[in-house]
PDB file of N, CA, C and O in Angstrom:
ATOM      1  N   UNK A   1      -0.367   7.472  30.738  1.00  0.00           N
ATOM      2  CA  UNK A   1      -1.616   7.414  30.004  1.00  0.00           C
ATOM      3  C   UNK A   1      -2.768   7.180  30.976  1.00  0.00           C
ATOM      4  O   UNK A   1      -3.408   6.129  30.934  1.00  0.00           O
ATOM      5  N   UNK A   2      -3.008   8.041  31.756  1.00  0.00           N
ATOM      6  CA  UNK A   2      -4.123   8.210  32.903  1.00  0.00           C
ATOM      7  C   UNK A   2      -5.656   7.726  32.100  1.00  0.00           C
ATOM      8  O   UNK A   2      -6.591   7.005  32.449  1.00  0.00           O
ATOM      9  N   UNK A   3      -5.365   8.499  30.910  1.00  0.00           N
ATOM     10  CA  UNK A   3      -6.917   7.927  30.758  1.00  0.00           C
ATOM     11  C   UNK A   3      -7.297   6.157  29.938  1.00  0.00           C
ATOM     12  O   UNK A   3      -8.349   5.604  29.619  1.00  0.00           O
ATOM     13  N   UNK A   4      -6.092   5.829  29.871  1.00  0.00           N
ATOM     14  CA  UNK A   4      -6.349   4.663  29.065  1.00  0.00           C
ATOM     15  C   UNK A   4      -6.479   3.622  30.695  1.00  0.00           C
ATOM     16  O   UNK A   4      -7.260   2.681  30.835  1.00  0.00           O
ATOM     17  N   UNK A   5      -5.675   4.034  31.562  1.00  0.00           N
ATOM     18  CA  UNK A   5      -5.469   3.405  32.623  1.00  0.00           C
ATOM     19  C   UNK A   5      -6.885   3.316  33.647  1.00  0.00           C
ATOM     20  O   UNK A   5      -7.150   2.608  34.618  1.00  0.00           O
ATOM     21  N   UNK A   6      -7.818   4.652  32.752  1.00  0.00           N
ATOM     22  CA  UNK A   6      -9.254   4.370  33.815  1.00  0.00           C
ATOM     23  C   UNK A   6     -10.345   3.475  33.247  1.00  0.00           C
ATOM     24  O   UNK A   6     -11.531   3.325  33.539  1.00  0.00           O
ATOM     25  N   UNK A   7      -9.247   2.732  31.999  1.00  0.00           N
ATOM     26  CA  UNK A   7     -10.415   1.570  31.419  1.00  0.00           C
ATOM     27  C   UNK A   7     -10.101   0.628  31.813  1.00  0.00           C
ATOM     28  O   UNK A   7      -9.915  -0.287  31.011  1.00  0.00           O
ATOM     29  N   UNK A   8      -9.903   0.413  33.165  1.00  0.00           N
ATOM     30  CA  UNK A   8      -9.515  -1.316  33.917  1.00  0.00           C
ATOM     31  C   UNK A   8      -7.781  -1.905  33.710  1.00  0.00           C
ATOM     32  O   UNK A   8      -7.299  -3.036  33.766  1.00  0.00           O
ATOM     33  N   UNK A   9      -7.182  -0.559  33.456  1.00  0.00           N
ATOM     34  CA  UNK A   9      -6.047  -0.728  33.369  1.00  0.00           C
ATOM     35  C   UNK A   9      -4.833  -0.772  31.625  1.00  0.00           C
ATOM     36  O   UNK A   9      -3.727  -1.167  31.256  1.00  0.00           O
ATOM     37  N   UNK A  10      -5.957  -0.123  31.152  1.00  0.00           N
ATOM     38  CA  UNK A  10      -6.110  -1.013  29.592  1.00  0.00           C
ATOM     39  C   UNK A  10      -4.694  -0.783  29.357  1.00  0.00           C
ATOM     40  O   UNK A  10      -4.016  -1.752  29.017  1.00  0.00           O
ATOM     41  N   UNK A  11      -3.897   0.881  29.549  1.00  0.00           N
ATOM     42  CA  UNK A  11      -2.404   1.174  29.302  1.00  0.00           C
ATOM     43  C   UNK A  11      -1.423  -0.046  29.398  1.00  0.00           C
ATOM     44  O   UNK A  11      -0.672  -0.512  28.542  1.00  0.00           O
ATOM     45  N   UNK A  12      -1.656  -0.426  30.703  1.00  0.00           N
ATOM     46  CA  UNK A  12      -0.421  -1.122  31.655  1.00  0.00           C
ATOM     47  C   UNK A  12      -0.724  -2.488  30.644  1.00  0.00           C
ATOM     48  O   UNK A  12       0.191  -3.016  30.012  1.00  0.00           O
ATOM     49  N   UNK A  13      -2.310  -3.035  30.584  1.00  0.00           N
ATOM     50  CA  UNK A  13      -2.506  -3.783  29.914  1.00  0.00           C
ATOM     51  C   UNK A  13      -1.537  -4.041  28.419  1.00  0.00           C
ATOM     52  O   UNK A  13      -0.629  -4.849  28.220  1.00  0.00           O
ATOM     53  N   UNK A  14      -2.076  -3.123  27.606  1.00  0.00           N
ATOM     54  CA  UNK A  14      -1.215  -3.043  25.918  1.00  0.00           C
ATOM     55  C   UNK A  14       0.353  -2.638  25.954  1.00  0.00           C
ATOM     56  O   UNK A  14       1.136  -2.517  25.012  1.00  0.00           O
ATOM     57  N   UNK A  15       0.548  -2.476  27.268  1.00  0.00           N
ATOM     58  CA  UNK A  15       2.547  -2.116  27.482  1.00  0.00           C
ATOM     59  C   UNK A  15       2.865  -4.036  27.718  1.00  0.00           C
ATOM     60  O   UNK A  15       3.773  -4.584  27.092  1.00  0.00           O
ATOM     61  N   UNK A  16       1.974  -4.799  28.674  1.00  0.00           N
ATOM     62  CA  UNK A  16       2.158  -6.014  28.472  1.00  0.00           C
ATOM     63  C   UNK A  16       2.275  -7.120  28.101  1.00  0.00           C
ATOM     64  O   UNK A  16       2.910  -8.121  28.432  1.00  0.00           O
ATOM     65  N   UNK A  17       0.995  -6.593  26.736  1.00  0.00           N
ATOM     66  CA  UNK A  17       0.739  -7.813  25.773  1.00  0.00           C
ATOM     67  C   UNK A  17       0.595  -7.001  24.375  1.00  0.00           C
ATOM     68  O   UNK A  17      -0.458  -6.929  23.741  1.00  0.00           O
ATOM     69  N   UNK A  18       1.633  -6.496  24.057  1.00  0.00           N
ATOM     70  CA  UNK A  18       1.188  -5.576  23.025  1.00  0.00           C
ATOM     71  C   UNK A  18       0.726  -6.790  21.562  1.00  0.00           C
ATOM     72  O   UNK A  18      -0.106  -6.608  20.673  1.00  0.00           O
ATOM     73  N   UNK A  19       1.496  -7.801  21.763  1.00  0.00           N
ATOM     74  CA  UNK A  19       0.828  -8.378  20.555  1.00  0.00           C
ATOM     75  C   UNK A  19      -0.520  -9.193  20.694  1.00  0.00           C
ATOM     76  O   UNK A  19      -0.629 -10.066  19.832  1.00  0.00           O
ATOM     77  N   UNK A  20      -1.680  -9.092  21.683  1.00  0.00           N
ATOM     78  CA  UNK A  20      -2.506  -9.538  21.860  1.00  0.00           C
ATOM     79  C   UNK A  20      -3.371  -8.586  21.323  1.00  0.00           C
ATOM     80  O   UNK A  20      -4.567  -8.835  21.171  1.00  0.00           O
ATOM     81  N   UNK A  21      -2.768  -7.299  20.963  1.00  0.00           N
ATOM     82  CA  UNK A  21      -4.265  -6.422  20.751  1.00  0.00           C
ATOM     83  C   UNK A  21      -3.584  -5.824  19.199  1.00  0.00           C
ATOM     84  O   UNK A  21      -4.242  -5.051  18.503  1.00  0.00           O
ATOM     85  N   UNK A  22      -2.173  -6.308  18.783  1.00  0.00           N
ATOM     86  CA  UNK A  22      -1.850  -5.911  17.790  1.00  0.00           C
ATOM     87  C   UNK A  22      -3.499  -6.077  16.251  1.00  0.00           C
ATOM     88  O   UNK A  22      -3.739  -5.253  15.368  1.00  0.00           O
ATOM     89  N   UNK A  23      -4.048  -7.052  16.456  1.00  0.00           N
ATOM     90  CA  UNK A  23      -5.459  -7.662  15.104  1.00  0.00           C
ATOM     91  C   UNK A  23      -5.841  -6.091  15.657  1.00  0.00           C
ATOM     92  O   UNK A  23      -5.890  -5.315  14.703  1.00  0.00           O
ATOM     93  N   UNK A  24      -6.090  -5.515  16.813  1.00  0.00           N
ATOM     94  CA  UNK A  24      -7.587  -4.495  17.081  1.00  0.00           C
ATOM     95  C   UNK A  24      -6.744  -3.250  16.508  1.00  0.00           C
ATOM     96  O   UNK A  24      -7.447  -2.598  15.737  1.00  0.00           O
ATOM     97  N   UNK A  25      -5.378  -2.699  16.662  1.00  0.00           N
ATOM     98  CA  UNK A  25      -4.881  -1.486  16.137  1.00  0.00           C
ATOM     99  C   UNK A  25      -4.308  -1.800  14.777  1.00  0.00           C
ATOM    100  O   UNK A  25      -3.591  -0.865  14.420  1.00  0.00           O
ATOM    101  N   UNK A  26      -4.371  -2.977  13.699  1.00  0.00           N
ATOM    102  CA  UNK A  26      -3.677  -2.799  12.762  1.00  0.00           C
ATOM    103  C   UNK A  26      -4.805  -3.165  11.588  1.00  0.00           C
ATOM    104  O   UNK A  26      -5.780  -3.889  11.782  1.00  0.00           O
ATOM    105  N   UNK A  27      -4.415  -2.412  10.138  1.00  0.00           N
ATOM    106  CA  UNK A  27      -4.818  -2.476   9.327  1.00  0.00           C
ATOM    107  C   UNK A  27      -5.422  -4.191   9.039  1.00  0.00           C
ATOM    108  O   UNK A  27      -4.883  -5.265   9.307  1.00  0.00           O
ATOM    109  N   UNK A  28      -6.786  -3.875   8.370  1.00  0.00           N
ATOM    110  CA  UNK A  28      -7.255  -5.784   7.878  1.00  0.00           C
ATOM    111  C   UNK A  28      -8.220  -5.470   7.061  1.00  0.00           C
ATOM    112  O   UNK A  28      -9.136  -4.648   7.086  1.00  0.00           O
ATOM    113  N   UNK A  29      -7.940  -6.086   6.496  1.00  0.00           N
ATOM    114  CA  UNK A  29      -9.512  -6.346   5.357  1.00  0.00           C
ATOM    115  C   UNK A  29     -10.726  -6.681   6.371  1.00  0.00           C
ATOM    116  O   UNK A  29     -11.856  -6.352   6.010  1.00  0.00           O
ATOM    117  N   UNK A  30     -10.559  -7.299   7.582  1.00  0.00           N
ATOM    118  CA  UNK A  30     -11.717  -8.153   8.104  1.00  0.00           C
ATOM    119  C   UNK A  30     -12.896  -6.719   9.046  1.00  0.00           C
ATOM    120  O   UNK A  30     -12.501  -5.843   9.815  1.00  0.00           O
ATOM    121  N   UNK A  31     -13.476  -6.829   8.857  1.00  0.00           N
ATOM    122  CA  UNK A  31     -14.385  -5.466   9.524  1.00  0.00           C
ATOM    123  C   UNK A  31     -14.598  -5.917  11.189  1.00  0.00           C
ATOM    124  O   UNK A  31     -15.010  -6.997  11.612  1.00  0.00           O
ATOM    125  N   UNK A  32     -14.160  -4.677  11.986  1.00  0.00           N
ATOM    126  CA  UNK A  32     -14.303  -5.099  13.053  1.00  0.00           C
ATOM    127  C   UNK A  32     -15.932  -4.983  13.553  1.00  0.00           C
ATOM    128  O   UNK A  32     -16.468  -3.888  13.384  1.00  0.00           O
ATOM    129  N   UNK A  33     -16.782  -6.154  14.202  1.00  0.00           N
ATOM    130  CA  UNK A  33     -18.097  -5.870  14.004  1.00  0.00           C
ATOM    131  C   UNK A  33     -18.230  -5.843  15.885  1.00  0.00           C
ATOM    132  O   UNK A  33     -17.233  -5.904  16.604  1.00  0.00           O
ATOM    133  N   UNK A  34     -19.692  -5.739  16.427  1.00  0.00           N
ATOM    134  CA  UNK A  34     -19.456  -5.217  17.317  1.00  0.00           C
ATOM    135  C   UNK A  34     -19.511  -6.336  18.354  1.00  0.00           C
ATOM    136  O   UNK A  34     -19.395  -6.145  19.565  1.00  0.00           O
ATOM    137  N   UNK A  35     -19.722  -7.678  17.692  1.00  0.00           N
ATOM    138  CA  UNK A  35     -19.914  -9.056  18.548  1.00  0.00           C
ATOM    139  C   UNK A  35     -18.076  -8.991  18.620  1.00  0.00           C
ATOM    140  O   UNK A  35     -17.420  -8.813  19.646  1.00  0.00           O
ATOM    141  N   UNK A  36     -17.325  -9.268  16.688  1.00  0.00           N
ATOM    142  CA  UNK A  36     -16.261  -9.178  17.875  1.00  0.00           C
ATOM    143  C   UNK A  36     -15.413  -8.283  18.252  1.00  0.00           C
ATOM    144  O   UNK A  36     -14.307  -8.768  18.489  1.00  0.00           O
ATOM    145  N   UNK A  37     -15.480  -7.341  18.379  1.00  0.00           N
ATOM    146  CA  UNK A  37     -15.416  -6.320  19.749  1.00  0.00           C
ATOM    147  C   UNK A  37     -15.742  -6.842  21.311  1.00  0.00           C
ATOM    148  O   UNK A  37     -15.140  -6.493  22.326  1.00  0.00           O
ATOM    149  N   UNK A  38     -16.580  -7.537  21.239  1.00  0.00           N
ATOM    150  CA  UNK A  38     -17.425  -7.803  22.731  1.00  0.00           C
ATOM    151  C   UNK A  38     -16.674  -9.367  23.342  1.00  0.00           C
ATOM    152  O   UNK A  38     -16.893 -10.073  24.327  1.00  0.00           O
ATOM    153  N   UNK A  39     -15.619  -9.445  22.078  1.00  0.00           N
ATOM    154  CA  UNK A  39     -15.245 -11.274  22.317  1.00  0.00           C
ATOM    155  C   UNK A  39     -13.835 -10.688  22.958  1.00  0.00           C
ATOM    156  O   UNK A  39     -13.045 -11.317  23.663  1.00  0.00           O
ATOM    157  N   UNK A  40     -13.753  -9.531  22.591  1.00  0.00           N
ATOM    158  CA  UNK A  40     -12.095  -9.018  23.188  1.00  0.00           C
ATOM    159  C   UNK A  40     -11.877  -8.926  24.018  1.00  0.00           C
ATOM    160  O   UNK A  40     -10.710  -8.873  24.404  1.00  0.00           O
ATOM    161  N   UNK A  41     -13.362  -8.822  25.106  1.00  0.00           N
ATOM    162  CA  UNK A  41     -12.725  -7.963  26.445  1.00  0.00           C
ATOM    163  C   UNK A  41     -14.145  -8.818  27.316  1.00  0.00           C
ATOM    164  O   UNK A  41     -15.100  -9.410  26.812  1.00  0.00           O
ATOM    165  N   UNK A  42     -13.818  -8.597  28.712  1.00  0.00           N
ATOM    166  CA  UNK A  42     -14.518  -9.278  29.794  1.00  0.00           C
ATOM    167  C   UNK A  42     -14.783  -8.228  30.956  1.00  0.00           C
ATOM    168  O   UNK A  42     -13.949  -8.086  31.851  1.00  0.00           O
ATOM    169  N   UNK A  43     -16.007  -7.467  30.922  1.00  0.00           N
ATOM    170  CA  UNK A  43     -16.144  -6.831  32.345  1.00  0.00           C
ATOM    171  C   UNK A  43     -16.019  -7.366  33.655  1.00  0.00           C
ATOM    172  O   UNK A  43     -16.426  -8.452  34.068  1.00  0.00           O
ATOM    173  N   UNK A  44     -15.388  -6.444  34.276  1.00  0.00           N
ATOM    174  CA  UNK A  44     -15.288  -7.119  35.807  1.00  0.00           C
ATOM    175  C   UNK A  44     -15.476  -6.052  36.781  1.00  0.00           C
ATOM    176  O   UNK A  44     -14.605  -5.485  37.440  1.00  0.00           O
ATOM    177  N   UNK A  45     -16.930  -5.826  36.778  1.00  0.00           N
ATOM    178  CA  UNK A  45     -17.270  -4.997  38.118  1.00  0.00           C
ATOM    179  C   UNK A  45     -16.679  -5.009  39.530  1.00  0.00           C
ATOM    180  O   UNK A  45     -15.784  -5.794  39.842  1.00  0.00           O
ATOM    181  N   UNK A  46     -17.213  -4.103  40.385  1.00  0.00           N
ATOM    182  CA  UNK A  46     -16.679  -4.085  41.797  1.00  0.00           C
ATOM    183  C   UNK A  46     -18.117  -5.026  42.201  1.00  0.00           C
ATOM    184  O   UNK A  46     -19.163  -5.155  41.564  1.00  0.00           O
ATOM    185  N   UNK A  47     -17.766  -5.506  43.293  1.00  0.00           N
ATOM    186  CA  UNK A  47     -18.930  -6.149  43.991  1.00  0.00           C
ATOM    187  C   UNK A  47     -20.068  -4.909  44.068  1.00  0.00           C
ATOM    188  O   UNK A  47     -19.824  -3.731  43.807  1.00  0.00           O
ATOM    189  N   UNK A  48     -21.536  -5.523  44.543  1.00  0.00           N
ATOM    190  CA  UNK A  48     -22.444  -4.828  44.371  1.00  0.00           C
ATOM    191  C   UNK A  48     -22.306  -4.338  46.043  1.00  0.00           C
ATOM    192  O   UNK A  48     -21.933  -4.935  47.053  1.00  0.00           O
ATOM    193  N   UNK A  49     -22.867  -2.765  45.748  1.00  0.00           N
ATOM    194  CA  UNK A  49     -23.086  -2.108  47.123  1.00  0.00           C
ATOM    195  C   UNK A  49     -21.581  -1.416  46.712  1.00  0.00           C
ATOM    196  O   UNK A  49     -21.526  -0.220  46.995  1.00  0.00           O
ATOM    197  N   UNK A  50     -20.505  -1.917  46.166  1.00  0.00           N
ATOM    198  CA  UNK A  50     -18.965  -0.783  46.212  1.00  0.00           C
ATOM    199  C   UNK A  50     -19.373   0.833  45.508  1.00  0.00           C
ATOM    200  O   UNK A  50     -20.077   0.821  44.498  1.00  0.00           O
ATOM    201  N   UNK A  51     -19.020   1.862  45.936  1.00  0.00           N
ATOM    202  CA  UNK A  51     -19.064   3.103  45.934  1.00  0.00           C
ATOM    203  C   UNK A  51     -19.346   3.199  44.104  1.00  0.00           C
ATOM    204  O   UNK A  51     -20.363   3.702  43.625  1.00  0.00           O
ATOM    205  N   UNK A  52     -18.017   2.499  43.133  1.00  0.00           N
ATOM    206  CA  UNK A  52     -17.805   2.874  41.905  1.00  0.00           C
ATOM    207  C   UNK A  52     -18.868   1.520  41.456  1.00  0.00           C
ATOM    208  O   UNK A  52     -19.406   1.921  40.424  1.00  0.00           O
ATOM    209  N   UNK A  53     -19.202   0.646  41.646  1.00  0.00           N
ATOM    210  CA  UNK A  53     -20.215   0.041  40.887  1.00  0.00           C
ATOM    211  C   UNK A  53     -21.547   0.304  39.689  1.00  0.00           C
ATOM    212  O   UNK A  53     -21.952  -0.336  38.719  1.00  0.00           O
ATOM    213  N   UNK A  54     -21.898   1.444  40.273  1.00  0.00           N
ATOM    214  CA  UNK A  54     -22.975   2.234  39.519  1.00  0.00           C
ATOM    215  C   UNK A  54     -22.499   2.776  38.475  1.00  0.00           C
ATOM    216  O   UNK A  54     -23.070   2.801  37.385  1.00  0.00           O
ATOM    217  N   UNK A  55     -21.135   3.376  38.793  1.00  0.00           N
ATOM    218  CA  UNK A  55     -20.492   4.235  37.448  1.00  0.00           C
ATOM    219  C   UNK A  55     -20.021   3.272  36.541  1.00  0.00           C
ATOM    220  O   UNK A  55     -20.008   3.628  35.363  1.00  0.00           O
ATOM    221  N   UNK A  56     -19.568   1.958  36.846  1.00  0.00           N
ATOM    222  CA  UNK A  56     -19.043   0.909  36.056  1.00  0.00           C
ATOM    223  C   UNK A  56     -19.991   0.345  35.071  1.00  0.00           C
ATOM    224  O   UNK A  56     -19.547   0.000  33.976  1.00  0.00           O
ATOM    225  N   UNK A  57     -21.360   0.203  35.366  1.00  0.00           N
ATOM    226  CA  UNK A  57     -22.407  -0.593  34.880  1.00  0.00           C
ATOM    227  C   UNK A  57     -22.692   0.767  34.322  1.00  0.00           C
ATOM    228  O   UNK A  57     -22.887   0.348  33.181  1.00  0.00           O
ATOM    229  N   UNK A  58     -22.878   2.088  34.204  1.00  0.00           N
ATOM    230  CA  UNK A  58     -23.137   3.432  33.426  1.00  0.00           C
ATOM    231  C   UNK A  58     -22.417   3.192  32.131  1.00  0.00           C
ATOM    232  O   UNK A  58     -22.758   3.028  30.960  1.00  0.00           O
ATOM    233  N   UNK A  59     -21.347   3.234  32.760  1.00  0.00           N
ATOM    234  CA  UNK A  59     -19.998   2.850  31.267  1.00  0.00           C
ATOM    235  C   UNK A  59     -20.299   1.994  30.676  1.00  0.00           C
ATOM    236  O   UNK A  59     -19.853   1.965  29.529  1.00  0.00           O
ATOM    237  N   UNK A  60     -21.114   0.961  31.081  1.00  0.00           N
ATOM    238  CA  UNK A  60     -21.329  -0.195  30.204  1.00  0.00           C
ATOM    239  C   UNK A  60     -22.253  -0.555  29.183  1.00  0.00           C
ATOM    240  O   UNK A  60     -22.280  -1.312  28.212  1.00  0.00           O
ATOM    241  N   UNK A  61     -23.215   0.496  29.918  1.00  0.00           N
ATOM    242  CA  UNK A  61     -24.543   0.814  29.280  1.00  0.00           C
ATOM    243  C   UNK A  61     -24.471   1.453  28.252  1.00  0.00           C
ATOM    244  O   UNK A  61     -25.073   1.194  27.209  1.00  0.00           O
ATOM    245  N   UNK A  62     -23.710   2.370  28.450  1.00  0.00           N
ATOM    246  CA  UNK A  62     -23.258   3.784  27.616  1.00  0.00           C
ATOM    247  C   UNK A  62     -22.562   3.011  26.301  1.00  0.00           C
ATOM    248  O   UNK A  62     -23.045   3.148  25.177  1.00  0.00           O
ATOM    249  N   UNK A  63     -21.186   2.051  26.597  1.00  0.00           N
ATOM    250  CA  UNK A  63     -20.652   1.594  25.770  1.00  0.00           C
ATOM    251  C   UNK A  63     -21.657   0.217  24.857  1.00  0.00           C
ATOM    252  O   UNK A  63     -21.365   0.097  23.667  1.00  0.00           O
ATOM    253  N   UNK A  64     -22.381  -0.411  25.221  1.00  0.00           N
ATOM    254  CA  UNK A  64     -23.218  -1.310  25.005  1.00  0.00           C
ATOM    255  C   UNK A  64     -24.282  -0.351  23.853  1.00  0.00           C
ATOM    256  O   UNK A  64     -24.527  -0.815  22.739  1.00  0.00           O
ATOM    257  N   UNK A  65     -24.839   0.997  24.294  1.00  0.00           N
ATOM    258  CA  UNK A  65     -25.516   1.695  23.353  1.00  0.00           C
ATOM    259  C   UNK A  65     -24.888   1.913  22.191  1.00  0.00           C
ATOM    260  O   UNK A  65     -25.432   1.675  21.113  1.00  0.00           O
ATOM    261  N   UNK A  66     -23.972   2.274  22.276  1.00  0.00           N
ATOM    262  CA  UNK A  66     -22.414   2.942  21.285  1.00  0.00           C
ATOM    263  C   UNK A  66     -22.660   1.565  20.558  1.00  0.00           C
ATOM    264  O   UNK A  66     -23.212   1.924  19.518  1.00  0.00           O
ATOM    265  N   UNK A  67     -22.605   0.804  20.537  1.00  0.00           N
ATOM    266  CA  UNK A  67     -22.110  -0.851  19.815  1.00  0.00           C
ATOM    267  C   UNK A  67     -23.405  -1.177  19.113  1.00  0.00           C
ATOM    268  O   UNK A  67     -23.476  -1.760  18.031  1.00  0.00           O
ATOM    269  N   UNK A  68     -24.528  -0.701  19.908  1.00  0.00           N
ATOM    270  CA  UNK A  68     -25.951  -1.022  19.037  1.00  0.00           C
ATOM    271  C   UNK A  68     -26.123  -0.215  17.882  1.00  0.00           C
ATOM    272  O   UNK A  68     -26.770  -0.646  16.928  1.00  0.00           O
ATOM    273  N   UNK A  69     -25.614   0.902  17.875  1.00  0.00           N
ATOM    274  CA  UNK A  69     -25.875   2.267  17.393  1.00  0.00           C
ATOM    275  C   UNK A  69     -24.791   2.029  15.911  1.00  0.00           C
ATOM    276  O   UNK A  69     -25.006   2.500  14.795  1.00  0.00           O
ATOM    277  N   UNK A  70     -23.858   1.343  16.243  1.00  0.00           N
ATOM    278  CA  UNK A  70     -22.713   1.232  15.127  1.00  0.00           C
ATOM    279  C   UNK A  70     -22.867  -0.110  14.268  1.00  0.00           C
ATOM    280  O   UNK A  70     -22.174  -0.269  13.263  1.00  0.00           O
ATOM    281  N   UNK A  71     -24.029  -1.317  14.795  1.00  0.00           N
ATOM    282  CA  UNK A  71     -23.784  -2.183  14.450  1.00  0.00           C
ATOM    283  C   UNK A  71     -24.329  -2.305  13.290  1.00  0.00           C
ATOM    284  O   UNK A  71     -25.464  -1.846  13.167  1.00  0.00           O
ATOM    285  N   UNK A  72     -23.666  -2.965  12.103  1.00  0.00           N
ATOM    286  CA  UNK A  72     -24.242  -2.953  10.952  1.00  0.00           C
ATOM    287  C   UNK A  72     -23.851  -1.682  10.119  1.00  0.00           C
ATOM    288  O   UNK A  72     -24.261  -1.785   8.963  1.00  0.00           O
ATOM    289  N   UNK A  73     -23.379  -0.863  10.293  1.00  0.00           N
ATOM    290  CA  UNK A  73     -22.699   0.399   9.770  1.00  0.00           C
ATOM    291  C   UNK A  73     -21.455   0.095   9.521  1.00  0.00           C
ATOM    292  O   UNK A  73     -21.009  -0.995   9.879  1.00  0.00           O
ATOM    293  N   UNK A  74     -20.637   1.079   8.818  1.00  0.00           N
ATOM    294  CA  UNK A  74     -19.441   1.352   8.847  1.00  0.00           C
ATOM    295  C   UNK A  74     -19.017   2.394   9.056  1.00  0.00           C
ATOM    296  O   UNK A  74     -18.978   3.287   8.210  1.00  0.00           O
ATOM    297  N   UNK A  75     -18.482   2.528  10.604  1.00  0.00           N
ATOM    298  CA  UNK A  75     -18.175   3.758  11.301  1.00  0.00           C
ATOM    299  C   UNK A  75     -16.440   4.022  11.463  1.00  0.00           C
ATOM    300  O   UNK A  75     -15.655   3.147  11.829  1.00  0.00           O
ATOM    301  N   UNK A  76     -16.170   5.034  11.202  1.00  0.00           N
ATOM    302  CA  UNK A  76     -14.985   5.473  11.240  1.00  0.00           C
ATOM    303  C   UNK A  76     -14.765   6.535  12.801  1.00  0.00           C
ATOM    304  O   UNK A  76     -15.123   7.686  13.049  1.00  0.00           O
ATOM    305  N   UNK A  77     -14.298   5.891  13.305  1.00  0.00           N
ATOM    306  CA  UNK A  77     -13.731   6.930  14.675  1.00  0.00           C
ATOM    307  C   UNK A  77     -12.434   6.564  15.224  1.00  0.00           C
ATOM    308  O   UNK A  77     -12.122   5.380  15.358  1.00  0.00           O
ATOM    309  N   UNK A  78     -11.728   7.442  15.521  1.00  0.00           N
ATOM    310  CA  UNK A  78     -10.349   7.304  16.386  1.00  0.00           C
ATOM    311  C   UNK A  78     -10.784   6.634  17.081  1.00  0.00           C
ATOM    312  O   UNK A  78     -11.971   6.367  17.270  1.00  0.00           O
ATOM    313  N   UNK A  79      -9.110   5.948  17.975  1.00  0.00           N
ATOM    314  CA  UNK A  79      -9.491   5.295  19.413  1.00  0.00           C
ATOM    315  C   UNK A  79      -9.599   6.237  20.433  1.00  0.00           C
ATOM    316  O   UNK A  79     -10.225   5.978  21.461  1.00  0.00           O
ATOM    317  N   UNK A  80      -9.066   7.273  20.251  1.00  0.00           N
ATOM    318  CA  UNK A  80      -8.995   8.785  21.259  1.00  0.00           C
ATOM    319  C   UNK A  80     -10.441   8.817  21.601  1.00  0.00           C
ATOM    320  O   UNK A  80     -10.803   8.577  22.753  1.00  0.00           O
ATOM    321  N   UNK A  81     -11.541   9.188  20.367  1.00  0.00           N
ATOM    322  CA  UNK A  81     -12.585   9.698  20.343  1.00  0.00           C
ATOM    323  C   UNK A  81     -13.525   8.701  21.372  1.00  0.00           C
ATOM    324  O   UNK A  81     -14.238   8.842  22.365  1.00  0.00           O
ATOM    325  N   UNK A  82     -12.915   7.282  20.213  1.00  0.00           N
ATOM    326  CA  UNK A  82     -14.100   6.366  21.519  1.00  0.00           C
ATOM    327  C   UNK A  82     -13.766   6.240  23.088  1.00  0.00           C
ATOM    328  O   UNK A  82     -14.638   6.163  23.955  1.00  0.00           O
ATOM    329  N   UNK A  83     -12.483   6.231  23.313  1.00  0.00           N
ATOM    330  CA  UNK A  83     -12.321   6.648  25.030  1.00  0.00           C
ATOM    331  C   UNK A  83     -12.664   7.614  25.485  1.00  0.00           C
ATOM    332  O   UNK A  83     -12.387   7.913  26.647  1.00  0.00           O
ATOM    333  N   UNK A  84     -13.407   8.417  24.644  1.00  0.00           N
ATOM    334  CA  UNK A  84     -13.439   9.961  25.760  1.00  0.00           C
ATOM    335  C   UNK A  84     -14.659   9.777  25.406  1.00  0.00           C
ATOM    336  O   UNK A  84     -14.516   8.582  25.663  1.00  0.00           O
ATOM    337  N   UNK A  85     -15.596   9.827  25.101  1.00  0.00           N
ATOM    338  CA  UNK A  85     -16.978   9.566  24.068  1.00  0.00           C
ATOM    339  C   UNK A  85     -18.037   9.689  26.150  1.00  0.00           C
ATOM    340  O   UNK A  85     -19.260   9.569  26.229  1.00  0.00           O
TER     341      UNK A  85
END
């Protein structure tokens, strides 16, 4: 899963702890909102000046817009869609 693996490892991640992320892939009454979304996970850039730094903080921006844009809605999207997005 190459591309799940270019989100900081996320594959290797959910093969390890699959029941830590079991609440985010399973059915709930509770609406996932976009604060907690943001309580799930912890960025961890490359130091500043590293080659991929710029693209990391892009993604973040990008994903940070995505979360403003949804918040308060009720949006329906695959997880496929939002990794490739």
């Amino acid at each position: 899963m190459e591309g799940l693996d270019s989100l900081g490892g996320f594959h290797k991640l959910m093969k390890r702890h699959p029941q830590a992320l079991l609440p985010l892939f399973s059915p709930s009454s509770e609406k996932l909102t976009s604060t907690k979304l943001r309580s799930l996970y912890t960025a961890n850039f490359k130091e500043v000046g590293h080659n991929d730094r710029q693209d990391e903080e892009d993604t973040m921006y990008s994903f940070e817009c995505f979360l403003q844009e949804c918040d308060g809605k009720i949006i329906y999207i695959s997880f496929i869609t939002l990794t490739t997005l």
